[in-house]
PDBQT receptor file of N, H, CA, C and O in Angstrom, charges set to zero:
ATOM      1  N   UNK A   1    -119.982  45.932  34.046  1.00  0.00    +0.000 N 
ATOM      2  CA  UNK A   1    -121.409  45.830  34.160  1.00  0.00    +0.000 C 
ATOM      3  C   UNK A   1    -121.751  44.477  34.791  1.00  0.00    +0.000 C 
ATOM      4  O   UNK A   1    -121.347  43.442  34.261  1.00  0.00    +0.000 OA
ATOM      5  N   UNK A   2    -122.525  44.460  35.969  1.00  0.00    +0.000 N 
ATOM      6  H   UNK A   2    -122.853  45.301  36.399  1.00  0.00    +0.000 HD
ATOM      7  CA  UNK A   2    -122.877  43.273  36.425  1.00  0.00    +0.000 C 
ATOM      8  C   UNK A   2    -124.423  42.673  35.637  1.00  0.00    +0.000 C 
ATOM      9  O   UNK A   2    -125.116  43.542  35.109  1.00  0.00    +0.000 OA
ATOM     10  N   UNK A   3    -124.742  41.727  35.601  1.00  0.00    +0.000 N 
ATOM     11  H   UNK A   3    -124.179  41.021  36.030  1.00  0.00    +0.000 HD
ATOM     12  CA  UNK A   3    -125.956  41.250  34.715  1.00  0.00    +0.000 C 
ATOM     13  C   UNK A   3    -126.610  39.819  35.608  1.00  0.00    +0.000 C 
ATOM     14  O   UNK A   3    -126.044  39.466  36.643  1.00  0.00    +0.000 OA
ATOM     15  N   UNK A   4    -127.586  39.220  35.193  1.00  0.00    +0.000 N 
ATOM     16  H   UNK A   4    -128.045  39.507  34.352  1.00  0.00    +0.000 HD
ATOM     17  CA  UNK A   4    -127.673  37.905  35.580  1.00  0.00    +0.000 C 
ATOM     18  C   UNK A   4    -127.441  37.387  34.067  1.00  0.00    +0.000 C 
ATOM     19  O   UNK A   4    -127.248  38.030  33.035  1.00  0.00    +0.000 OA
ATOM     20  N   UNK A   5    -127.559  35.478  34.386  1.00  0.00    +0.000 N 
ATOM     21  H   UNK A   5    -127.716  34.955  35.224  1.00  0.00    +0.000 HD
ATOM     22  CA  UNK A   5    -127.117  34.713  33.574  1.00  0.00    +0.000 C 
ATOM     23  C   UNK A   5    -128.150  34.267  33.258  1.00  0.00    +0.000 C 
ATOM     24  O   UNK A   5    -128.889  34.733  34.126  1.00  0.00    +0.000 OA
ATOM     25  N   UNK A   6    -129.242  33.205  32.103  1.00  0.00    +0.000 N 
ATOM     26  H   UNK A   6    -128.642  32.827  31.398  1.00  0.00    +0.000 HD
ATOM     27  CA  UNK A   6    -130.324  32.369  32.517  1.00  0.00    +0.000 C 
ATOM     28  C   UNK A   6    -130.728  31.958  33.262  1.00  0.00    +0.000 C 
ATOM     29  O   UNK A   6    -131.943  31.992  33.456  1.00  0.00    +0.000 OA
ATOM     30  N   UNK A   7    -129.702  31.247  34.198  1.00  0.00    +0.000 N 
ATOM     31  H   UNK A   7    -128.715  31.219  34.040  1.00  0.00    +0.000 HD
ATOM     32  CA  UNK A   7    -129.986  30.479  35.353  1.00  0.00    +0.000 C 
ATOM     33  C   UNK A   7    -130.839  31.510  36.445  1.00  0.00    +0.000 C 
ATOM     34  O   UNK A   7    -131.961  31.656  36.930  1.00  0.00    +0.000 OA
ATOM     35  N   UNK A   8    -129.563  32.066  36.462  1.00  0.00    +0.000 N 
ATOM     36  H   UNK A   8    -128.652  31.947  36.068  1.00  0.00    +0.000 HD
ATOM     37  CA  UNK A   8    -130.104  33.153  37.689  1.00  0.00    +0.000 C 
ATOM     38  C   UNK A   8    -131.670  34.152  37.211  1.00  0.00    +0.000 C 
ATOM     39  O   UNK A   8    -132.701  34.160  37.884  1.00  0.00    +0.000 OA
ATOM     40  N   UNK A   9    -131.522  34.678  36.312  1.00  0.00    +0.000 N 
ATOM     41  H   UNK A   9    -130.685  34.672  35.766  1.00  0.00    +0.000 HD
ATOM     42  CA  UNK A   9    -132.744  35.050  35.942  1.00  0.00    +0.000 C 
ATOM     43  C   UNK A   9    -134.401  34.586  35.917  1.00  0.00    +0.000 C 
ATOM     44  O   UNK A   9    -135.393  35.307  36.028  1.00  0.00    +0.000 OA
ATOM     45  N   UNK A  10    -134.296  32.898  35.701  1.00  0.00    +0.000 N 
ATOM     46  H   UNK A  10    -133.490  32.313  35.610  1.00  0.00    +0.000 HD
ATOM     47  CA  UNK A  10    -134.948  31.912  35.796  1.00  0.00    +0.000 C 
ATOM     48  C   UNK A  10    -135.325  31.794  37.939  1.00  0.00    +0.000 C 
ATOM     49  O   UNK A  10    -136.173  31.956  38.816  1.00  0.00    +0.000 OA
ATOM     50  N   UNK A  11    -134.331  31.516  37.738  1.00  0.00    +0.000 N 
ATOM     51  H   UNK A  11    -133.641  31.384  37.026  1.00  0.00    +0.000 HD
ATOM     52  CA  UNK A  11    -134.236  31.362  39.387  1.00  0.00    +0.000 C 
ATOM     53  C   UNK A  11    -134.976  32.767  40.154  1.00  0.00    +0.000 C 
ATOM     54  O   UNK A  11    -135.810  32.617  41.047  1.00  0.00    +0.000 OA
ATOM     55  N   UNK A  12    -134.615  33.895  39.753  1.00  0.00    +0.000 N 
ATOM     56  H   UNK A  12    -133.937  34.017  39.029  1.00  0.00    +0.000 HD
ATOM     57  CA  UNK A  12    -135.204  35.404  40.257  1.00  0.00    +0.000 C 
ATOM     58  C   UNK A  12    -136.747  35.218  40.297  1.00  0.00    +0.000 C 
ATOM     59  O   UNK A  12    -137.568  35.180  41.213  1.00  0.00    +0.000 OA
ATOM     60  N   UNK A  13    -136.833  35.099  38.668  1.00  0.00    +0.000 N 
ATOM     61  H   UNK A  13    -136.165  35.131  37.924  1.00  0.00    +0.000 HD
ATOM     62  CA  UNK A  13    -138.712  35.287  38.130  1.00  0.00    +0.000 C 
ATOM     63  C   UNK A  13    -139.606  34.543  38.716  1.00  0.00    +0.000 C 
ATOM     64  O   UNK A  13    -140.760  34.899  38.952  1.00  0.00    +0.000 OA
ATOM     65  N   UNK A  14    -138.895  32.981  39.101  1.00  0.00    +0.000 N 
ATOM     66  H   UNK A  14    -137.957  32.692  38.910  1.00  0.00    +0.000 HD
ATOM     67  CA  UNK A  14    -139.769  32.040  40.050  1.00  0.00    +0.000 C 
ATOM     68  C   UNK A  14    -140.022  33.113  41.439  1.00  0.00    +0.000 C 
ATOM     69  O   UNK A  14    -141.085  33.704  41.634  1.00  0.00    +0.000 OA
ATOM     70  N   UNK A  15    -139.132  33.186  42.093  1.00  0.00    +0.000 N 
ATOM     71  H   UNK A  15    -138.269  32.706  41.935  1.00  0.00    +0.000 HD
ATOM     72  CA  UNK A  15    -138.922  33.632  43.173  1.00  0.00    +0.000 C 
ATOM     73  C   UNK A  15    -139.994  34.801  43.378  1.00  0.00    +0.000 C 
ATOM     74  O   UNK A  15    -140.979  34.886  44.112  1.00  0.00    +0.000 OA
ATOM     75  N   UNK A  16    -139.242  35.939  42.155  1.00  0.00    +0.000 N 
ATOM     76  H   UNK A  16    -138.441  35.870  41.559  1.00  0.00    +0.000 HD
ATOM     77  CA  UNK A  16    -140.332  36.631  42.510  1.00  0.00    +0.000 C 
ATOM     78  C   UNK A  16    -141.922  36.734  41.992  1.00  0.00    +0.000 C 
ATOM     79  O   UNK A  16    -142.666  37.714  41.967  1.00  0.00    +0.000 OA
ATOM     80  N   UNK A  17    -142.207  35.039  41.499  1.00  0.00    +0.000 N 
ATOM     81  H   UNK A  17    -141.603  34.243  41.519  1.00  0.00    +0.000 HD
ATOM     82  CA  UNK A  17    -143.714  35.094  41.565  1.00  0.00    +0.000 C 
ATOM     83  C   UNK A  17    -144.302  35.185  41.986  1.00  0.00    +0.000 C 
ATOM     84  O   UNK A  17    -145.330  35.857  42.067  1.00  0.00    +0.000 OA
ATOM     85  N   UNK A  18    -143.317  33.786  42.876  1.00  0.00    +0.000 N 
ATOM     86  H   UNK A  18    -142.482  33.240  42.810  1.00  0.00    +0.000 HD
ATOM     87  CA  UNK A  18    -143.861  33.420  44.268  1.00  0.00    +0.000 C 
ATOM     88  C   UNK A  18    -143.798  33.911  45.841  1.00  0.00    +0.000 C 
ATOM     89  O   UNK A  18    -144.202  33.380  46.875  1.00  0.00    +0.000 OA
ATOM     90  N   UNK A  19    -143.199  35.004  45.609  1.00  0.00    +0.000 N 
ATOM     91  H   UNK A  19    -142.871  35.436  44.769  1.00  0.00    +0.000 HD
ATOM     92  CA  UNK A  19    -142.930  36.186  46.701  1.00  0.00    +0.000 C 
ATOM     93  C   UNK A  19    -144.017  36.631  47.477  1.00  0.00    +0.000 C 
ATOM     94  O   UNK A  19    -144.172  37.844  47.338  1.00  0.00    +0.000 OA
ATOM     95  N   UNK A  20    -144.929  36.044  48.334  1.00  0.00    +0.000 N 
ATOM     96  H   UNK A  20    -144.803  35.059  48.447  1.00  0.00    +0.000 HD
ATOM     97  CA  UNK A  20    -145.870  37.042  49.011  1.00  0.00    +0.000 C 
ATOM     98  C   UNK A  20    -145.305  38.043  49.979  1.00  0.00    +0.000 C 
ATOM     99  O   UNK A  20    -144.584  37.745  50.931  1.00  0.00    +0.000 OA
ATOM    100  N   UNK A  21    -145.726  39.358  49.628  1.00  0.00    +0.000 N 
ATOM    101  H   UNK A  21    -146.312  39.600  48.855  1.00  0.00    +0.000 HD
ATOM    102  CA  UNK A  21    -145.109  40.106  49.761  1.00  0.00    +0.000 C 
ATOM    103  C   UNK A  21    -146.502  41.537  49.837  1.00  0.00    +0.000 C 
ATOM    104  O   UNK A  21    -147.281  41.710  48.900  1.00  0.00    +0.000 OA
ATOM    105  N   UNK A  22    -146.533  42.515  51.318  1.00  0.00    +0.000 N 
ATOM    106  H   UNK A  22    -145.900  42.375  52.079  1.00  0.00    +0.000 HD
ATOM    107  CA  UNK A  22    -147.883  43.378  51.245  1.00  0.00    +0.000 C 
ATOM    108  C   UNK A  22    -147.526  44.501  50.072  1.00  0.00    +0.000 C 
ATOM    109  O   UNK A  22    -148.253  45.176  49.344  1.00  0.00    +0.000 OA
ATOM    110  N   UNK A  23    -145.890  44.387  50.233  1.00  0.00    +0.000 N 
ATOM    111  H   UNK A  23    -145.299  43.838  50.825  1.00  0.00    +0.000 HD
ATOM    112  CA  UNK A  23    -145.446  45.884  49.559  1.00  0.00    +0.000 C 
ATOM    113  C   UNK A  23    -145.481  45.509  47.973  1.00  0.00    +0.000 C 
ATOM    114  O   UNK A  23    -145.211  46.400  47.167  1.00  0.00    +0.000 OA
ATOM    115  N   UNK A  24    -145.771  44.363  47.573  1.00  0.00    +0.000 N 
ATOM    116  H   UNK A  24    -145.991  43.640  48.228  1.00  0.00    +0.000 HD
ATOM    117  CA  UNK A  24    -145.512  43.855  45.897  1.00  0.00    +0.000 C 
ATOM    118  C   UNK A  24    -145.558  44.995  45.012  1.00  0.00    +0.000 C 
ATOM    119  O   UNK A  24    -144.692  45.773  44.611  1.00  0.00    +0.000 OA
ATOM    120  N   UNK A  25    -147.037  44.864  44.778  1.00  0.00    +0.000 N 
ATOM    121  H   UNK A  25    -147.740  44.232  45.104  1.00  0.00    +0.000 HD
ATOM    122  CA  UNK A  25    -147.415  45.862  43.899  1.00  0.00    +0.000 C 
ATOM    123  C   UNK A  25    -146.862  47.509  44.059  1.00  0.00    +0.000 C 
ATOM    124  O   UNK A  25    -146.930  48.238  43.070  1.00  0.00    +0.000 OA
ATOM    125  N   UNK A  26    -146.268  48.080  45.471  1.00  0.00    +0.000 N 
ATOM    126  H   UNK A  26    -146.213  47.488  46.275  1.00  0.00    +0.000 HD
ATOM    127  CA  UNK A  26    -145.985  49.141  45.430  1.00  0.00    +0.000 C 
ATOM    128  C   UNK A  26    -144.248  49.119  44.854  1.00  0.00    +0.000 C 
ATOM    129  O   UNK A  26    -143.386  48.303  45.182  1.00  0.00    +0.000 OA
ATOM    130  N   UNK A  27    -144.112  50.262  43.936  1.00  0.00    +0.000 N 
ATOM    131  H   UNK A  27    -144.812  50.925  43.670  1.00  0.00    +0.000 HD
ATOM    132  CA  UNK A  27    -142.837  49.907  43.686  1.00  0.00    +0.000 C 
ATOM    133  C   UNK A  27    -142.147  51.478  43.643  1.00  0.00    +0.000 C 
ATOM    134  O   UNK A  27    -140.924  51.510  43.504  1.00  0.00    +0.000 OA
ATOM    135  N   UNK A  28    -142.965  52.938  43.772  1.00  0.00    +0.000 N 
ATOM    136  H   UNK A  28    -143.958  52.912  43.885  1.00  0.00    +0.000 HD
ATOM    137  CA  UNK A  28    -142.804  53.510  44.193  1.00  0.00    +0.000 C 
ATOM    138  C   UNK A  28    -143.000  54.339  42.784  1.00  0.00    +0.000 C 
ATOM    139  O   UNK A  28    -143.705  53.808  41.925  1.00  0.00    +0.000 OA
ATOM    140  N   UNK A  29    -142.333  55.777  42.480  1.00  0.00    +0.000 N 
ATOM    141  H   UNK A  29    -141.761  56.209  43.177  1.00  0.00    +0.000 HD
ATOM    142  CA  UNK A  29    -142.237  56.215  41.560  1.00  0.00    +0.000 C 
ATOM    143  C   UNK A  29    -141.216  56.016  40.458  1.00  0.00    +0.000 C 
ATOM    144  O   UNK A  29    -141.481  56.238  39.277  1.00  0.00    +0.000 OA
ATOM    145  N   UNK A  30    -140.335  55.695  40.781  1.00  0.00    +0.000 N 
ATOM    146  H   UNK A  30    -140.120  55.514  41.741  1.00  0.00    +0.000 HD
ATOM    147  CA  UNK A  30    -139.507  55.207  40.251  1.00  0.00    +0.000 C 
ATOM    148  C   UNK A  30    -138.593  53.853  39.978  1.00  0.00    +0.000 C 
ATOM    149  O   UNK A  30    -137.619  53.660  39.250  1.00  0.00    +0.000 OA
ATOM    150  N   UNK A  31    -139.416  52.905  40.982  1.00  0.00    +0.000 N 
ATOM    151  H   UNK A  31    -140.207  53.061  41.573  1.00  0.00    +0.000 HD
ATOM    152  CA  UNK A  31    -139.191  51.345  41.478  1.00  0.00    +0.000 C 
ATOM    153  C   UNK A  31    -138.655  51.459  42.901  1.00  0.00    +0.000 C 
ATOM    154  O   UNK A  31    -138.847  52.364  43.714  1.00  0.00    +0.000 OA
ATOM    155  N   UNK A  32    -138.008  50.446  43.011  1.00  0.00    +0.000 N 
ATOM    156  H   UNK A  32    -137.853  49.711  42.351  1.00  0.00    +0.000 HD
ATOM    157  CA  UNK A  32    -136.562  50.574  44.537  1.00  0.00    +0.000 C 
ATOM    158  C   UNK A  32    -137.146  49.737  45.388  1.00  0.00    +0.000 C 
ATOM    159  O   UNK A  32    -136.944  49.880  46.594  1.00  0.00    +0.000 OA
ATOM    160  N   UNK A  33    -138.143  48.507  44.804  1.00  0.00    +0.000 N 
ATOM    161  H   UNK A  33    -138.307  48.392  43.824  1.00  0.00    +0.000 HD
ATOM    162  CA  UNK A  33    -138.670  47.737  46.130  1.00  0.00    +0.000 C 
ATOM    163  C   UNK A  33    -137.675  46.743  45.908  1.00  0.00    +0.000 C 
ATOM    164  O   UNK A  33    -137.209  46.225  46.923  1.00  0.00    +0.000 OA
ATOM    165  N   UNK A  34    -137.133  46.261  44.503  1.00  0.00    +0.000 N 
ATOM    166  H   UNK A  34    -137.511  46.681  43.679  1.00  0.00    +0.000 HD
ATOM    167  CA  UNK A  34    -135.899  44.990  44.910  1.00  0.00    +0.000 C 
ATOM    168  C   UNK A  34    -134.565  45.718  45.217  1.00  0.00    +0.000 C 
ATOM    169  O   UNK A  34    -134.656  46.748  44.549  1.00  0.00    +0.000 OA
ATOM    170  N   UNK A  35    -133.242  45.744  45.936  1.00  0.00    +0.000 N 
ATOM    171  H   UNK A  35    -133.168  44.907  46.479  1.00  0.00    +0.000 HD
ATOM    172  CA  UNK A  35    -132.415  45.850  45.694  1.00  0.00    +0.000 C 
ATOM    173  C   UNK A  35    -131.649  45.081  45.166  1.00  0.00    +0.000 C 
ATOM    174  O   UNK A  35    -131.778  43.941  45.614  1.00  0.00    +0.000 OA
ATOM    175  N   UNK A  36    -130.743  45.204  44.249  1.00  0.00    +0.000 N 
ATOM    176  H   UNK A  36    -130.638  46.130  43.886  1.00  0.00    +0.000 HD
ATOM    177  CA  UNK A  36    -129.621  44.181  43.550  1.00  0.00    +0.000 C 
ATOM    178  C   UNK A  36    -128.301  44.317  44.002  1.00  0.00    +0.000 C 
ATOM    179  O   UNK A  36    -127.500  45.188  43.664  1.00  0.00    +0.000 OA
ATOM    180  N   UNK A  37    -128.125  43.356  44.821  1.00  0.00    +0.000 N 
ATOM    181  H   UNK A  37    -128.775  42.648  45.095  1.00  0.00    +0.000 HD
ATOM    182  CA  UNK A  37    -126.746  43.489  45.086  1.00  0.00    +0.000 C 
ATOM    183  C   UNK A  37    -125.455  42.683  45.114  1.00  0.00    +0.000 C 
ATOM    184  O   UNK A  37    -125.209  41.818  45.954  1.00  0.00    +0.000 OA
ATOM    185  N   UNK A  38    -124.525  43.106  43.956  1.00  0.00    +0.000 N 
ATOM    186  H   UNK A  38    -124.724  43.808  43.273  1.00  0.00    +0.000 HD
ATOM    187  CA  UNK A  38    -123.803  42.729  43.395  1.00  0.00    +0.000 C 
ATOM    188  C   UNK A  38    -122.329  42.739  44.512  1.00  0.00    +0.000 C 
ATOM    189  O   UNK A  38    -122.104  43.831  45.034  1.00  0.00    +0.000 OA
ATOM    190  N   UNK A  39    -121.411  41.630  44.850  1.00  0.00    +0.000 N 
ATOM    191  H   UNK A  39    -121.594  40.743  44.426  1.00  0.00    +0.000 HD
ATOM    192  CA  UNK A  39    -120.709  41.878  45.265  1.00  0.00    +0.000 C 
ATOM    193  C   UNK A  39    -119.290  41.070  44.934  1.00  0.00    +0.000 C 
ATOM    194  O   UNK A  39    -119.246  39.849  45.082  1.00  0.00    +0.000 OA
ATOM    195  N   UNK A  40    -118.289  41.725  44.540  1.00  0.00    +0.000 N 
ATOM    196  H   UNK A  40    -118.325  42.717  44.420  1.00  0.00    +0.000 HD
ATOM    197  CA  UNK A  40    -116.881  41.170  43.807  1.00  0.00    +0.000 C 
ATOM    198  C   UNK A  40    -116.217  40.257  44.690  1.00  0.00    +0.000 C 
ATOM    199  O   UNK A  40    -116.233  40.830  45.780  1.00  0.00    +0.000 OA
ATOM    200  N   UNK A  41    -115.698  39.260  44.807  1.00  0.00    +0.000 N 
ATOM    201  H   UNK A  41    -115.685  38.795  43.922  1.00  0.00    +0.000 HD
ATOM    202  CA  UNK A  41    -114.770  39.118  45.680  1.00  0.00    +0.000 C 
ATOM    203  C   UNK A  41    -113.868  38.553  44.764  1.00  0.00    +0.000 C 
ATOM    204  O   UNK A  41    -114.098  38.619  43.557  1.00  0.00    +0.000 OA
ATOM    205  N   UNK A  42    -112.430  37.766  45.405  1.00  0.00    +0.000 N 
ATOM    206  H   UNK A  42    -112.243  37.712  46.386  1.00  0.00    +0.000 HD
ATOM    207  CA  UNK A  42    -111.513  36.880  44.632  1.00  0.00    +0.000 C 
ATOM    208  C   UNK A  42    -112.009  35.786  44.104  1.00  0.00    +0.000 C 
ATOM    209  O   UNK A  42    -111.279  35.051  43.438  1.00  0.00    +0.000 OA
ATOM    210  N   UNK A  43    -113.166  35.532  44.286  1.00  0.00    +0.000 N 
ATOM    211  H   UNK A  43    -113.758  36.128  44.827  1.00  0.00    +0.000 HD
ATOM    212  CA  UNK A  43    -113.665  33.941  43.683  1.00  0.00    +0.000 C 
ATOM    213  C   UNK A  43    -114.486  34.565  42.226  1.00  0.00    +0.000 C 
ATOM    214  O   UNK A  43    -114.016  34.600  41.089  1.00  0.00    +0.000 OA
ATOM    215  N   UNK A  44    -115.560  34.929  42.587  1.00  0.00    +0.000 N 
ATOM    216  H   UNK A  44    -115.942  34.900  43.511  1.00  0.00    +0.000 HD
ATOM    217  CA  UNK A  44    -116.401  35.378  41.848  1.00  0.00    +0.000 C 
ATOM    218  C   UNK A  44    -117.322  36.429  42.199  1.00  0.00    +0.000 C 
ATOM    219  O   UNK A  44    -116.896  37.377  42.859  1.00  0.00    +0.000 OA
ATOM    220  N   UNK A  45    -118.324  36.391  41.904  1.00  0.00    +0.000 N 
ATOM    221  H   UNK A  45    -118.670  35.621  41.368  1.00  0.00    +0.000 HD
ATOM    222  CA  UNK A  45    -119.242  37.828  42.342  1.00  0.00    +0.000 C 
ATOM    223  C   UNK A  45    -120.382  37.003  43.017  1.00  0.00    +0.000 C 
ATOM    224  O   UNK A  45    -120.890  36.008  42.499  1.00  0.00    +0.000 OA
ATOM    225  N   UNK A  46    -120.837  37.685  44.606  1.00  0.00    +0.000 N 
ATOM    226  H   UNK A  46    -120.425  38.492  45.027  1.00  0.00    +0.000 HD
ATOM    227  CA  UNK A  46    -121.992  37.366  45.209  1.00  0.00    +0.000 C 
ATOM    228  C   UNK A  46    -122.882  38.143  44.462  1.00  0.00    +0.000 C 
ATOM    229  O   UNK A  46    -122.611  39.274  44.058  1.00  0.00    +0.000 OA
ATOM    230  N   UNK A  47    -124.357  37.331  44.194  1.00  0.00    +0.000 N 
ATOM    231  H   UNK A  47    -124.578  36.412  44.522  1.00  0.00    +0.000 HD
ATOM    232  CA  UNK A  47    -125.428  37.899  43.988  1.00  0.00    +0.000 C 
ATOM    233  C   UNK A  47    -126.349  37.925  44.988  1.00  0.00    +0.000 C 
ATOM    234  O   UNK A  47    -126.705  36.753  45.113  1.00  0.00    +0.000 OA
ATOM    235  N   UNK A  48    -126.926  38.590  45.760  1.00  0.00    +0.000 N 
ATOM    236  H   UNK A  48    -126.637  39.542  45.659  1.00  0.00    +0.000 HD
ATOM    237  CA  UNK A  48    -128.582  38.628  46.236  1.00  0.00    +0.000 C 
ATOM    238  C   UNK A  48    -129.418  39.847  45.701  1.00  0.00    +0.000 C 
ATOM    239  O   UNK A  48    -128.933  40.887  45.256  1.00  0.00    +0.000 OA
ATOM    240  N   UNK A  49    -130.736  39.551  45.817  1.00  0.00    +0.000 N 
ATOM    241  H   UNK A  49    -131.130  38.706  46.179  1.00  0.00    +0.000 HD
ATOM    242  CA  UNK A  49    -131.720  40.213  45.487  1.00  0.00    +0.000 C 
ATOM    243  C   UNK A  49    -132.316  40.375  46.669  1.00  0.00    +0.000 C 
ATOM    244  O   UNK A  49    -132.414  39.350  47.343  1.00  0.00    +0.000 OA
ATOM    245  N   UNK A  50    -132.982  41.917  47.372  1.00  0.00    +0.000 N 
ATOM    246  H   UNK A  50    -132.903  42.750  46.824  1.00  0.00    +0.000 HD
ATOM    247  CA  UNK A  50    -133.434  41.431  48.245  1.00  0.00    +0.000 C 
ATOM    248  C   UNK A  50    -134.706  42.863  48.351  1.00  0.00    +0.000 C 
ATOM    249  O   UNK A  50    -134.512  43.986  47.886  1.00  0.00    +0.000 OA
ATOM    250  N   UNK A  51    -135.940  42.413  49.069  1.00  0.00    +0.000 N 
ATOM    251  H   UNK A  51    -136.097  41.501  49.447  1.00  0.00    +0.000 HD
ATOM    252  CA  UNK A  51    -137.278  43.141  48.980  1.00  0.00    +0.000 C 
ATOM    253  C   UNK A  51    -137.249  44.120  49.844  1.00  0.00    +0.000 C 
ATOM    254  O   UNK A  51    -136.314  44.257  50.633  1.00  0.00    +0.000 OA
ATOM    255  N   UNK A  52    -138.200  44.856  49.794  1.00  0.00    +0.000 N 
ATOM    256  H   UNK A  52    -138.960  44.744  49.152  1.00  0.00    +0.000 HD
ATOM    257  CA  UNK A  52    -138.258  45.931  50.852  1.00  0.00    +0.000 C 
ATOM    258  C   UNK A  52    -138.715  45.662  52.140  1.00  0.00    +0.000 C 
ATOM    259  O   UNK A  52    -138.599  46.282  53.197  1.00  0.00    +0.000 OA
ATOM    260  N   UNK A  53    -139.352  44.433  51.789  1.00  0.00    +0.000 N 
ATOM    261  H   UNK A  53    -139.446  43.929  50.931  1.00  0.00    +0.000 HD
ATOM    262  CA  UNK A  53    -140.385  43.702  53.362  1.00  0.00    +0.000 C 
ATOM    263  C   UNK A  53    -139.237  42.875  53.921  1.00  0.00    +0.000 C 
ATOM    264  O   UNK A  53    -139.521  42.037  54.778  1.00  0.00    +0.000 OA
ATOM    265  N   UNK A  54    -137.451  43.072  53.375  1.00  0.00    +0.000 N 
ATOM    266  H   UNK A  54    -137.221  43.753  52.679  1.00  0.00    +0.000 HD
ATOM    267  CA  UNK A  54    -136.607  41.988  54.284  1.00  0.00    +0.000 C 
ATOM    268  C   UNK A  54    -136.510  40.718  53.656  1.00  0.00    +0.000 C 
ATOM    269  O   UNK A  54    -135.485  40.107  53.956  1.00  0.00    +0.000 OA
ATOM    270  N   UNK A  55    -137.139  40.251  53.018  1.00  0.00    +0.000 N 
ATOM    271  H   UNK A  55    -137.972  40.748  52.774  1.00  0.00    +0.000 HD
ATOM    272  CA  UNK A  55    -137.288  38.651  52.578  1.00  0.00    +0.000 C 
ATOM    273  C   UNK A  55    -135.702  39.191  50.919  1.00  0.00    +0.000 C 
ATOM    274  O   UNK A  55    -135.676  40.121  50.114  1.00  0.00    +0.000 OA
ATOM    275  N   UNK A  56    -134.737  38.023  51.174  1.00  0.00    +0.000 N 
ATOM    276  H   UNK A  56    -134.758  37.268  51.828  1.00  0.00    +0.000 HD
ATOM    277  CA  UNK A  56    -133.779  38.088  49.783  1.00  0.00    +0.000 C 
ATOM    278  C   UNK A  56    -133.969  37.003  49.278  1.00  0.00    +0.000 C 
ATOM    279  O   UNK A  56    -134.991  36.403  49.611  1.00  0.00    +0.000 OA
ATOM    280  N   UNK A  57    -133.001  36.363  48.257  1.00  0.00    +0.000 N 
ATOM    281  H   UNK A  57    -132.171  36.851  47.987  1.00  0.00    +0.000 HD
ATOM    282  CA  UNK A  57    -132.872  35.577  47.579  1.00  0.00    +0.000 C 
ATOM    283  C   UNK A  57    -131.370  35.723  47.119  1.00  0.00    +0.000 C 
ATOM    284  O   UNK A  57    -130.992  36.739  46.536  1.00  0.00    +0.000 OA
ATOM    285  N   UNK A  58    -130.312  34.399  47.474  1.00  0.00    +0.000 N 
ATOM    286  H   UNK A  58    -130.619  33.573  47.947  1.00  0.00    +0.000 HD
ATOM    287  CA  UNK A  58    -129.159  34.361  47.145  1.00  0.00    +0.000 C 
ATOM    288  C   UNK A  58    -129.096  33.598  45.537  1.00  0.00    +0.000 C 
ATOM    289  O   UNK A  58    -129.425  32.421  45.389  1.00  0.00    +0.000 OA
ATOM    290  N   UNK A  59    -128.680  34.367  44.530  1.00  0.00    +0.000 N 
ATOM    291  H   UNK A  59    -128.413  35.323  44.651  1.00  0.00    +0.000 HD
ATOM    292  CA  UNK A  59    -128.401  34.184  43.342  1.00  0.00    +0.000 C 
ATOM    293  C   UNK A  59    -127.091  33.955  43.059  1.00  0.00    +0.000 C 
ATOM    294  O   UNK A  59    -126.893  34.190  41.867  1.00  0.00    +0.000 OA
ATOM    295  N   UNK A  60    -125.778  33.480  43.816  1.00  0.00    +0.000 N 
ATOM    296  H   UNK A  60    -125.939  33.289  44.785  1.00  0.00    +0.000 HD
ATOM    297  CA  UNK A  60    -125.123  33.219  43.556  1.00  0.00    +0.000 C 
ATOM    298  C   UNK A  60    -125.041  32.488  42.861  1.00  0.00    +0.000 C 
ATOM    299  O   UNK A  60    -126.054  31.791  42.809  1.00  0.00    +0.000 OA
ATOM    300  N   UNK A  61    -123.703  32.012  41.690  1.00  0.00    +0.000 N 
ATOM    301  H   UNK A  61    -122.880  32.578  41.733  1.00  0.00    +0.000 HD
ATOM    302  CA  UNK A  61    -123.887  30.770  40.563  1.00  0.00    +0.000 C 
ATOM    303  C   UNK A  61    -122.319  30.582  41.404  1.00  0.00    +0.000 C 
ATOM    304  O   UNK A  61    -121.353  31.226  40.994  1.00  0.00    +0.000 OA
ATOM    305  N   UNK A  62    -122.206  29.770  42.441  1.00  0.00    +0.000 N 
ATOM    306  H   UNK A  62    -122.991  29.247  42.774  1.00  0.00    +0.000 HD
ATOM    307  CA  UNK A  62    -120.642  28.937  42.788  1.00  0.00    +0.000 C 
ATOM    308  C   UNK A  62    -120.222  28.476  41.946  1.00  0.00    +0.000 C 
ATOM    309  O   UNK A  62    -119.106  28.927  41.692  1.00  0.00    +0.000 OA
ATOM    310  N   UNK A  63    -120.696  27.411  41.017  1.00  0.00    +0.000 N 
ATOM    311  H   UNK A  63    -121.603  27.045  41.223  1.00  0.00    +0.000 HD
ATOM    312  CA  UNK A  63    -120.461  26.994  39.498  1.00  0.00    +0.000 C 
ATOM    313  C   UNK A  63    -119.459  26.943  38.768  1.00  0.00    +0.000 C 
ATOM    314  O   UNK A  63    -118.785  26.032  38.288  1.00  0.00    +0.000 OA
ATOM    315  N   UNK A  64    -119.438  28.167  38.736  1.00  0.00    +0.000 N 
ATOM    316  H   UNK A  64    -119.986  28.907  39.126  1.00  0.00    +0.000 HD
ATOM    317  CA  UNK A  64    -118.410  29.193  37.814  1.00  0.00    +0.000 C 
ATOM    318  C   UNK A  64    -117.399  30.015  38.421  1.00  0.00    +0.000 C 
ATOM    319  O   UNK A  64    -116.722  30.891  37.883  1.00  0.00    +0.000 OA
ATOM    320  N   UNK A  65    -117.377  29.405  40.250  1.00  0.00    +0.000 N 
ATOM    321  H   UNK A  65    -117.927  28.693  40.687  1.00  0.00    +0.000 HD
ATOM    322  CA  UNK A  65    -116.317  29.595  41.084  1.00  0.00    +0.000 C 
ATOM    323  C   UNK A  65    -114.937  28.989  41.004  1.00  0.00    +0.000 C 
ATOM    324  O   UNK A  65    -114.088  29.272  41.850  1.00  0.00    +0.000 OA
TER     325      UNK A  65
């Protein structure tokens, strides 16, 4: 199961406060305006988040690389 950490979560909620964005409020019937995408490698796992209008946000934690 992939998850965020505080950090990253903290880091998301800013982000997406402050996201102007036309599509915000639409999130559809079932959501699907953020994608989460989780990706494994040998170090650790890439995080981005990214909107339907194109705009992401890299949540990686190197850190813990």
């Amino acid at each position: 199961m992939f998850t965020l950490d505080d950090d990253q979560r903290k880091k998301f909620d800013e982000w997406n406060r402050n996201h102007t964005c036309s599509l915000k409020k639409y999130s559809g019937a079932i959501g699907g305006r953020l994608t989460y995408c989780f990706t494994p490698t040998g170090l650790g796992v890439c995080l981005k988040v990214k909107c339907v209008c194109g705009e992401e946000i890299d949540l990686t934690d190197v850190s813990n690389w």
